[in-house]
PyMOL CGO cylinders between C-alpha atoms (Angstrom):
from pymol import cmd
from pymol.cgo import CYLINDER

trace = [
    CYLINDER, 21.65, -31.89, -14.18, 23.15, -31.88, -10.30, 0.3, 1, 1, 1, 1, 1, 1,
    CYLINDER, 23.15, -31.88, -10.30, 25.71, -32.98, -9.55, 0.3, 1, 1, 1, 1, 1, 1,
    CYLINDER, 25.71, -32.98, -9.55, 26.62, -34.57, -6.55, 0.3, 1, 1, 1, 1, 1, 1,
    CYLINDER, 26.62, -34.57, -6.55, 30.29, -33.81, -4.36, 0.3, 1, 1, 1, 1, 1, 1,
    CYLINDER, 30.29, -33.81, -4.36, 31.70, -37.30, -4.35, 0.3, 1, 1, 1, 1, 1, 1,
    CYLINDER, 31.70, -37.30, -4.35, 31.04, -38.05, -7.99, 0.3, 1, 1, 1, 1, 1, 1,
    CYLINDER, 31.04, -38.05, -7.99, 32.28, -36.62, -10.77, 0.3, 1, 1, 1, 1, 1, 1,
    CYLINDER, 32.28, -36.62, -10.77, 30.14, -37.36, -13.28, 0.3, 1, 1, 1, 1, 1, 1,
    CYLINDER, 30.14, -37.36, -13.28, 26.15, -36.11, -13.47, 0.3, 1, 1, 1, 1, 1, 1,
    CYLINDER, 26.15, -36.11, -13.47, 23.65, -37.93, -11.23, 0.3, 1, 1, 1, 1, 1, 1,
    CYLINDER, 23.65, -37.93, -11.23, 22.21, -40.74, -13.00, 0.3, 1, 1, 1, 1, 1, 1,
    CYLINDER, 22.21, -40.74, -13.00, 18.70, -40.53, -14.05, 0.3, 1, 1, 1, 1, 1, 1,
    CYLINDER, 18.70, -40.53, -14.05, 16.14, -42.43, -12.48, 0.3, 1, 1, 1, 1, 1, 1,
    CYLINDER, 16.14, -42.43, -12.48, 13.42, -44.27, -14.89, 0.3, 1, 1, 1, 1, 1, 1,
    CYLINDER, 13.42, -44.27, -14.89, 11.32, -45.94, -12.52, 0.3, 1, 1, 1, 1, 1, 1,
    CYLINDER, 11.32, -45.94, -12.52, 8.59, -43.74, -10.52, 0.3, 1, 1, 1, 1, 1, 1,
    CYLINDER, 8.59, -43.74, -10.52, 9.95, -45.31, -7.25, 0.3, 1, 1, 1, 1, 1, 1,
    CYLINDER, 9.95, -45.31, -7.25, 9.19, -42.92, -3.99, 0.3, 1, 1, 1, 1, 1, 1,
    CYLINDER, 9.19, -42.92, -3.99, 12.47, -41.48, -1.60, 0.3, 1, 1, 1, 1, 1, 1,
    CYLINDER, 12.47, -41.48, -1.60, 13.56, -43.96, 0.84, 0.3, 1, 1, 1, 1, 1, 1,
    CYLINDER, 13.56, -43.96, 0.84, 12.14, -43.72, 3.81, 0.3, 1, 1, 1, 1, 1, 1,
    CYLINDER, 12.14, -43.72, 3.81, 15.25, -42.61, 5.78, 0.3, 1, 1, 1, 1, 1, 1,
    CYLINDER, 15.25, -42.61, 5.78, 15.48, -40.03, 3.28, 0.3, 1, 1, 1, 1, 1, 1,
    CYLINDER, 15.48, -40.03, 3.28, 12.41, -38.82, 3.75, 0.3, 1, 1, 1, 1, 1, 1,
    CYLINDER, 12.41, -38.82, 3.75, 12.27, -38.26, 7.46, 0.3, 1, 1, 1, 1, 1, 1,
    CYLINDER, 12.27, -38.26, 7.46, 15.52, -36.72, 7.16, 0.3, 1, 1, 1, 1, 1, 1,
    CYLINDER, 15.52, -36.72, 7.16, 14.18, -34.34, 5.03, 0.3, 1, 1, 1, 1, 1, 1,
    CYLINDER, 14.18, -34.34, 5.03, 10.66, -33.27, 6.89, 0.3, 1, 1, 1, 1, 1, 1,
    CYLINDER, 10.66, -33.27, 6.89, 13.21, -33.47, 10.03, 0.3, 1, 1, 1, 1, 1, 1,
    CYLINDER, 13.21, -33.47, 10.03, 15.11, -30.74, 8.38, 0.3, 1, 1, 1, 1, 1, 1,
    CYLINDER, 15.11, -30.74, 8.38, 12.03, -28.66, 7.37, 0.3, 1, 1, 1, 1, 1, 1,
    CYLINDER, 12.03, -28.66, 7.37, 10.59, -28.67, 10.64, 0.3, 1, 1, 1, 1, 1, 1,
    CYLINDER, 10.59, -28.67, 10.64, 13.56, -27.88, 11.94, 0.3, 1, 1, 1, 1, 1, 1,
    CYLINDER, 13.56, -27.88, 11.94, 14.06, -24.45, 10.27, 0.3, 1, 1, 1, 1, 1, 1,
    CYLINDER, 14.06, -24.45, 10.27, 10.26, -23.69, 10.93, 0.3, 1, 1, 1, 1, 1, 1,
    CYLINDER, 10.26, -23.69, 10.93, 11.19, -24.56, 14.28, 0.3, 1, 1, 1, 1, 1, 1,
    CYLINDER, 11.19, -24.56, 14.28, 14.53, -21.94, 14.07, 0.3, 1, 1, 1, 1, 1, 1,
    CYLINDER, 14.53, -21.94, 14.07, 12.19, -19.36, 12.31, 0.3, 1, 1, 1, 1, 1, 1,
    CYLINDER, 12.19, -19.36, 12.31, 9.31, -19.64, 15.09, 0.3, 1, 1, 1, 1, 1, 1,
    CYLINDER, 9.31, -19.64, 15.09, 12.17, -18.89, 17.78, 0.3, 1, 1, 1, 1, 1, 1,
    CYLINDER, 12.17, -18.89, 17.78, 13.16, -15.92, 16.16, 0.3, 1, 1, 1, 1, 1, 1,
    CYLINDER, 13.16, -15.92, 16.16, 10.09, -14.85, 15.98, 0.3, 1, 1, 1, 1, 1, 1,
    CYLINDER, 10.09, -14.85, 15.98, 9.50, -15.18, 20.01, 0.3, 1, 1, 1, 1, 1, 1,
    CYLINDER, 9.50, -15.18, 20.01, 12.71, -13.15, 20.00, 0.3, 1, 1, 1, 1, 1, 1,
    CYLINDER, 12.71, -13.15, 20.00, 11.64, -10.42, 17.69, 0.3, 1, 1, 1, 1, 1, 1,
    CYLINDER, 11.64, -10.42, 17.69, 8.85, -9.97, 19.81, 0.3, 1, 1, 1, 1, 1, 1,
    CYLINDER, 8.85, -9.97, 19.81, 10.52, -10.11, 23.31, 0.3, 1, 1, 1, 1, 1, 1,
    CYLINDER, 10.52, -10.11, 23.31, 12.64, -6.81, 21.75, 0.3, 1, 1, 1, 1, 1, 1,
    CYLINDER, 12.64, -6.81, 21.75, 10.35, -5.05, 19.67, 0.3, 1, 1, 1, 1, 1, 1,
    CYLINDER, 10.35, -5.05, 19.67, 7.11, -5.86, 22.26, 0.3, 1, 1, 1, 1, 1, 1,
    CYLINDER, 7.11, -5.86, 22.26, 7.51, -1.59, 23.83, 0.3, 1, 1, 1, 1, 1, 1,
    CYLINDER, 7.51, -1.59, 23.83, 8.99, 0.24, 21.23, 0.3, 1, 1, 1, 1, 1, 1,
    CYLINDER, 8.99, 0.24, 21.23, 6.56, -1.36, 18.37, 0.3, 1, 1, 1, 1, 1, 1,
    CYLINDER, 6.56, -1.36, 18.37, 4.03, -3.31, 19.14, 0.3, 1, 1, 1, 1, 1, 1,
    CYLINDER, 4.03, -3.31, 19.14, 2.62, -4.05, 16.17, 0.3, 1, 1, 1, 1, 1, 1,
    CYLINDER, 2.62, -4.05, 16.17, 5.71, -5.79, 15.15, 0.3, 1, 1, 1, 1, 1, 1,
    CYLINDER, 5.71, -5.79, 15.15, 5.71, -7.73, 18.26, 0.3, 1, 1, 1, 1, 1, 1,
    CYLINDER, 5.71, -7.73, 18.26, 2.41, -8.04, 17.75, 0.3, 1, 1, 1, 1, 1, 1,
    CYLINDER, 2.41, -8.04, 17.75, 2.69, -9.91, 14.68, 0.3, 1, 1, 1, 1, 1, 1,
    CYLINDER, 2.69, -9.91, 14.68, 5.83, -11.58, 15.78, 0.3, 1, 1, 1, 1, 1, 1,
    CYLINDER, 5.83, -11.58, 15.78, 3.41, -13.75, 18.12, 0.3, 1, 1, 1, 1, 1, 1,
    CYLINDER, 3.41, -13.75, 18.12, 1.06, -14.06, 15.43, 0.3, 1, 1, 1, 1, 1, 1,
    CYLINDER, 1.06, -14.06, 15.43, 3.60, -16.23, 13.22, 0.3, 1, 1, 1, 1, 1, 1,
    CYLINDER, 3.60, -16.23, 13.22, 5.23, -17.60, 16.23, 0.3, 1, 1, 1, 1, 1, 1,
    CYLINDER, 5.23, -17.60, 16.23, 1.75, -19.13, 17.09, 0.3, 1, 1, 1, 1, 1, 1,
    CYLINDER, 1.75, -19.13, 17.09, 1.00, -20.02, 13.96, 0.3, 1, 1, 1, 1, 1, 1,
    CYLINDER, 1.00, -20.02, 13.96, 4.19, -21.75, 12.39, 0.3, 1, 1, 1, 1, 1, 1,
    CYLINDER, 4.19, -21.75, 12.39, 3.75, -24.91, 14.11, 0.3, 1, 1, 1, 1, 1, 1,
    CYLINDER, 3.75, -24.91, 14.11, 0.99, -25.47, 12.68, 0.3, 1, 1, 1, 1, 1, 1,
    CYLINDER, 0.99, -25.47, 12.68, 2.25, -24.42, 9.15, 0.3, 1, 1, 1, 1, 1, 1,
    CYLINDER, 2.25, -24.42, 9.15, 5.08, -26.15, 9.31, 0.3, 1, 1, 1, 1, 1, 1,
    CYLINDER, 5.08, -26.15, 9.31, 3.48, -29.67, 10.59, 0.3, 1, 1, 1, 1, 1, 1,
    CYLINDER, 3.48, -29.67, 10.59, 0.50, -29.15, 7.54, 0.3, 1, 1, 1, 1, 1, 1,
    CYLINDER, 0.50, -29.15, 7.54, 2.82, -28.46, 5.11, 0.3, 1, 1, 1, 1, 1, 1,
    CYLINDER, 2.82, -28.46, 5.11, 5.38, -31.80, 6.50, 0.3, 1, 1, 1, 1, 1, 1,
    CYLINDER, 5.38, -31.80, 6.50, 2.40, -34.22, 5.59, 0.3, 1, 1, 1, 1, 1, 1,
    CYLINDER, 2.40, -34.22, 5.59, 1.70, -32.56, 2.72, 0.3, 1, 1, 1, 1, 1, 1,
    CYLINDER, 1.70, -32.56, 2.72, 5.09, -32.56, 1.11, 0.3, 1, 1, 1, 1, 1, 1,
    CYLINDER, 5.09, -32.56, 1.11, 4.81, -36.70, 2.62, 0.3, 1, 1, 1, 1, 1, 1,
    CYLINDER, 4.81, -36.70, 2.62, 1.61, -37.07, 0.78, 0.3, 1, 1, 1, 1, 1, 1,
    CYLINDER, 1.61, -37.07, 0.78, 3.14, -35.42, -2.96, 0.3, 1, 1, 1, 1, 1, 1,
    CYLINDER, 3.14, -35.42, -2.96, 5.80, -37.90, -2.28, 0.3, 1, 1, 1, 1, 1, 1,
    CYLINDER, 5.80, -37.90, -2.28, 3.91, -41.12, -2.02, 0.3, 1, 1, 1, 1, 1, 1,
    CYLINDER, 3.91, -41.12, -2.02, 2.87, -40.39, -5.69, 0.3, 1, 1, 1, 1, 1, 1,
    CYLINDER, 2.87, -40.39, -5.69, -0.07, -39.78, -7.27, 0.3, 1, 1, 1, 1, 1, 1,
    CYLINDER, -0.07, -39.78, -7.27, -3.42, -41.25, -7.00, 0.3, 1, 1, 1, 1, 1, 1,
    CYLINDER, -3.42, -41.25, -7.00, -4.75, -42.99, -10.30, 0.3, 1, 1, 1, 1, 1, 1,
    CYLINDER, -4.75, -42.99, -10.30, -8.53, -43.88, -10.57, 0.3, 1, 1, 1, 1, 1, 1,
    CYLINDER, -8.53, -43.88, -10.57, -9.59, -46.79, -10.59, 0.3, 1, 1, 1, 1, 1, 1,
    CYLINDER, -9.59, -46.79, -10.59, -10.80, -48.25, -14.20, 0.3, 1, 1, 1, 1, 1, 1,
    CYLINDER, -10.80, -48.25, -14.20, -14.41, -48.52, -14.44, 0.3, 1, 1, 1, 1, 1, 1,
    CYLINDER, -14.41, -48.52, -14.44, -15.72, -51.51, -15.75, 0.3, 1, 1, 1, 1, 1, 1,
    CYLINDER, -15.72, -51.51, -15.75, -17.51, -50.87, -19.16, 0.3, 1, 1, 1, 1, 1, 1,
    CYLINDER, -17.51, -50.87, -19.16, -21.10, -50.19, -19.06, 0.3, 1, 1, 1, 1, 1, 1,
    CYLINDER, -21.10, -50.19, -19.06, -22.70, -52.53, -21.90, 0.3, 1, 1, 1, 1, 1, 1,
    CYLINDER, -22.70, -52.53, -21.90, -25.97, -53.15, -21.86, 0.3, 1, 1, 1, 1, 1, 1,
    CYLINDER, -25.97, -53.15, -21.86, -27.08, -55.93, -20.32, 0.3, 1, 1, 1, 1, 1, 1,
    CYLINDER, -27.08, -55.93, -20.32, -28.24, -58.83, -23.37, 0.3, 1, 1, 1, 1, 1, 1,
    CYLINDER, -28.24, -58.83, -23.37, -31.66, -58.90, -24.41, 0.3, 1, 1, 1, 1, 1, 1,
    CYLINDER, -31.66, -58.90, -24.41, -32.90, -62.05, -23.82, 0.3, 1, 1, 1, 1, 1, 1,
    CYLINDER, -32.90, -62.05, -23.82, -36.38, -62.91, -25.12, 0.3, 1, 1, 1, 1, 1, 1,
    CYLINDER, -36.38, -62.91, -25.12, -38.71, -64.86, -23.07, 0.3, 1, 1, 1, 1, 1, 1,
    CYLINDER, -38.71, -64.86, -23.07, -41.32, -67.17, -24.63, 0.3, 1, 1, 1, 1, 1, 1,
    CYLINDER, -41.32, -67.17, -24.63, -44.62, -66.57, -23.15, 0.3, 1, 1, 1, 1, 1, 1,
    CYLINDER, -44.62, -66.57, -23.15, -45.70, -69.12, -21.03, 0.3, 1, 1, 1, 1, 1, 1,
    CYLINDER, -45.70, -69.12, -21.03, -49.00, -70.55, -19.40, 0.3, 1, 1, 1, 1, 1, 1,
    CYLINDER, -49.00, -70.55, -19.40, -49.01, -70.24, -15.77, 0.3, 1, 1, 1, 1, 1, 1,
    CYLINDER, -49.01, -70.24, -15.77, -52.55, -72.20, -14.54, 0.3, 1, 1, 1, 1, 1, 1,
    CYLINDER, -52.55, -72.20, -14.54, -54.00, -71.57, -10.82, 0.3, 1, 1, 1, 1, 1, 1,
    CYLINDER, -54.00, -71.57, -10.82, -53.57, -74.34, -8.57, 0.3, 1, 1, 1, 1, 1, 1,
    CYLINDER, -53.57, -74.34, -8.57, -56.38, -77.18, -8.72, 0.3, 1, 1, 1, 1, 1, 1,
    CYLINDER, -56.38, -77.18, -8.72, -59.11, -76.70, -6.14, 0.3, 1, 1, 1, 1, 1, 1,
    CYLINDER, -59.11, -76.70, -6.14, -60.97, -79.70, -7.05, 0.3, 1, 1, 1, 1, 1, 1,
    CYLINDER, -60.97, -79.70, -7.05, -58.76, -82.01, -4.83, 0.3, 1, 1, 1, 1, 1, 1,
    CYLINDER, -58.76, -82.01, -4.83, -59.87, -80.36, -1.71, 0.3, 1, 1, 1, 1, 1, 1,
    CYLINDER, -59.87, -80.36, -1.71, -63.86, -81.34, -2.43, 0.3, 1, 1, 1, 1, 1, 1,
]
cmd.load_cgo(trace, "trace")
């Protein structure tokens, strides 16, 4: 159990399956992005230095400096997604058979052509 700094007791358990706050939650993709943001810069700077002397570092230091945007936005929505809760199917309505229902035969006659003549 965590504990949190201005308490001194545990953190109370929560029973319902309630989502994060929304303020919460922006706060925390804000704070994701913004280390994939810190980690993409060091990347551009680990290539400026190492772009002469080693290229295949710098090489690869472009690679995940191009790429971690789009990493780090995929992985935001997904988290966002996981956090919205998960998806239950939908109850299917019971497939009975529909009732027999026995028909008495009937007599269907053609229409009377002897009014015409």
């Amino acid at each position: 159990m965590s504990t949190t700094p201005w308490r001194r007791g545990p953190r109370a358990k929560s029973i319902t399956r309630a989502r994060t706050g929304l303020t919460e939650d922006l706060h925390n993709r804000q704070r994701r992005y913004l280390t994939a943001m810190l980690i993409r810069t060091a990347c551009v700077i680990l290539m400026a230095l190492t772009w002469h002397r080693w290229p295949v570092v710098g090489v690869c230091a472009l690679a995940g400096a191009a790429l971690i945007p789009y990493i780090a936005v995929v992985l935001a929505q997904a988290h966002w997604r996981q956090q919205r809760g998960p998806r239950h199917t939908p109850a299917q309505p019971r497939q009975d058979p529909a009732p027999h229902v026995i028909l008495e035969p009937t007599l269907i006659l053609p229409p009377d052509n002897d009014k015409a003549a």
